[in-house]
C-alpha positions in Angstrom: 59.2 -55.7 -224.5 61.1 -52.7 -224.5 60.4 -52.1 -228.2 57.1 -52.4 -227.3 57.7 -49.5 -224.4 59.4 -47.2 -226.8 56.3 -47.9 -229.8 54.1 -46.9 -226.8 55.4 -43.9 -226.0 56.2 -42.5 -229.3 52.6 -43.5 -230.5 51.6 -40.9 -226.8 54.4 -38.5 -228.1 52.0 -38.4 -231.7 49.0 -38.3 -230.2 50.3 -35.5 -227.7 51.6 -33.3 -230.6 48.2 -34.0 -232.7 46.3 -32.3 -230.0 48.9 -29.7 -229.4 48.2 -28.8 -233.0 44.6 -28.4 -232.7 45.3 -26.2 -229.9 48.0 -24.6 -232.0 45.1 -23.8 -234.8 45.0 -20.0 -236.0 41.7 -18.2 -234.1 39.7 -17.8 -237.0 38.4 -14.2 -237.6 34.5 -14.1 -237.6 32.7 -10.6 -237.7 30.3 -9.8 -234.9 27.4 -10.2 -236.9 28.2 -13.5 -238.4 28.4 -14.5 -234.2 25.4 -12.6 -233.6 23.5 -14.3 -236.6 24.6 -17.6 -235.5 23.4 -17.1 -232.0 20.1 -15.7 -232.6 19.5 -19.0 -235.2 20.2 -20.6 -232.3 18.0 -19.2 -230.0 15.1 -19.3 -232.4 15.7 -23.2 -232.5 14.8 -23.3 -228.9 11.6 -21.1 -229.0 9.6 -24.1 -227.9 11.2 -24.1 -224.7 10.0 -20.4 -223.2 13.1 -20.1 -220.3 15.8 -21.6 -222.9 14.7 -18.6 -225.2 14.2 -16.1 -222.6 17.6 -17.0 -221.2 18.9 -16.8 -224.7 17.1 -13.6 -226.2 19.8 -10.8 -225.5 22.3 -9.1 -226.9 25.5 -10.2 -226.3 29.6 -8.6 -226.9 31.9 -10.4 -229.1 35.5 -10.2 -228.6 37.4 -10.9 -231.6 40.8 -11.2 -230.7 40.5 -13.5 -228.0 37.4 -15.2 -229.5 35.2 -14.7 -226.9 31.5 -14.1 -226.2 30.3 -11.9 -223.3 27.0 -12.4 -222.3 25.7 -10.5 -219.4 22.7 -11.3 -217.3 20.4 -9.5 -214.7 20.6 -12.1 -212.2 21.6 -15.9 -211.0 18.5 -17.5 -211.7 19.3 -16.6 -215.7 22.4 -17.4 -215.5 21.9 -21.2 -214.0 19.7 -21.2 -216.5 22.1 -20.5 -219.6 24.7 -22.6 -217.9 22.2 -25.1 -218.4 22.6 -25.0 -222.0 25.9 -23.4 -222.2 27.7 -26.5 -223.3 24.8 -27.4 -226.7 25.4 -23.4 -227.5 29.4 -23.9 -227.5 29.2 -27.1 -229.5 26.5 -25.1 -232.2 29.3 -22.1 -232.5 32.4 -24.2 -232.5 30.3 -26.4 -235.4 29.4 -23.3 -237.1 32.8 -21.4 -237.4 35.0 -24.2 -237.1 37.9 -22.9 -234.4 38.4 -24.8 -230.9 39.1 -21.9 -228.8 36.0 -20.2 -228.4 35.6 -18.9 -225.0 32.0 -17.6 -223.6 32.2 -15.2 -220.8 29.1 -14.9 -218.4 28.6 -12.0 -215.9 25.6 -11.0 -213.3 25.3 -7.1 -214.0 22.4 -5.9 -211.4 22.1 -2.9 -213.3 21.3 -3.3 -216.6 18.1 -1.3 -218.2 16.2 -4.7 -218.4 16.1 -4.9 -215.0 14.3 -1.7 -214.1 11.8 -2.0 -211.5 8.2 -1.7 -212.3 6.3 0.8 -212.0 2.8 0.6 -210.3 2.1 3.4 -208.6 0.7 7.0 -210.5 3.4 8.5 -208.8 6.1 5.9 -209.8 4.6 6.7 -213.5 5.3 10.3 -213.0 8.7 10.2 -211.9 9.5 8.0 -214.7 8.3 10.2 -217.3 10.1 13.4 -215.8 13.6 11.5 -216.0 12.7 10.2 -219.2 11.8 13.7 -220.6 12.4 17.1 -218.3 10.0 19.0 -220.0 7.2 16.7 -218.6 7.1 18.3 -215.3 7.1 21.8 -217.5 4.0 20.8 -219.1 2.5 19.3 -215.6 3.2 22.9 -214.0 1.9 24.8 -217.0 -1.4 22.8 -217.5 -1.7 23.2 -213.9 -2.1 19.3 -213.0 -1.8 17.7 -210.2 -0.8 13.9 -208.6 -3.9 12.3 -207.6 
């Protein structure tokens, strides 16, 4: 019986050092546009599914030496969303470039130029065009118009 004990726990001791090997594996070096590629092939595959593909069509940072994809969003509602399908996305991108380690970073930026307000109003119009482009209010003063 206490052969069987010590069989036991050098057969745990292998399978403990097997895994610690796949943790062990090199972080293999992909470029950002193989990452990028892969992600938008991805994407496409869910186009039947509008909020999957909204959720999915952006652009996203990849971080090479720690493996890692940044992907930033404009609010909660995307990001539940994408942590819905978070775990088929990680699976697809470990498949494709074969290392364990891949990491994929989510953040809620409020700010980002997707999430600009919109603008309804002639007025809102105006002062949109005049950041945009100074010389618009040159033009307006010159031509001699006026806000209705």
């Amino acid at each position: 019986m206490a052969d069987e004990l010590q069989k036991s726990v050098e057969s745990s001791k292998g399978l403990a050092s097997q895994e610690d090997k796949t943790d062990d594996l090199p972080v293999v070096k992909v470029d950002a546009e193989k990452v990028i590629k892969a992600w938008q092939d991805f994407a496409s595959q869910r186009k039947e599914n509008a909020s999957e593909y909204t959720v999915l069509n952006r652009n996203i940072l990849w971080d090479e030496l720690n493996a890692s994809l940044i992907v930033q969003f404009e609010n909660d509602l995307l990001l539940t969303n994408f942590n819905k399908i978070k775990p088929v996305l990680h699976q697809h991108l470990v498949d494709t470039f074969g290392f364990k380690k891949l990491e994929i970073i989510t953040e809620v930026v409020e700010n980002l130029e997707s999430a600009t307000k919109p603008l309804y109003t002639n007025r809102d119009k105006y002062e949109h065009l005049a950041k945009q482009n100074p010389l618009f209010q040159e033009f307006v003063k010159r031509l001699g118009l006026e806000l209705e």
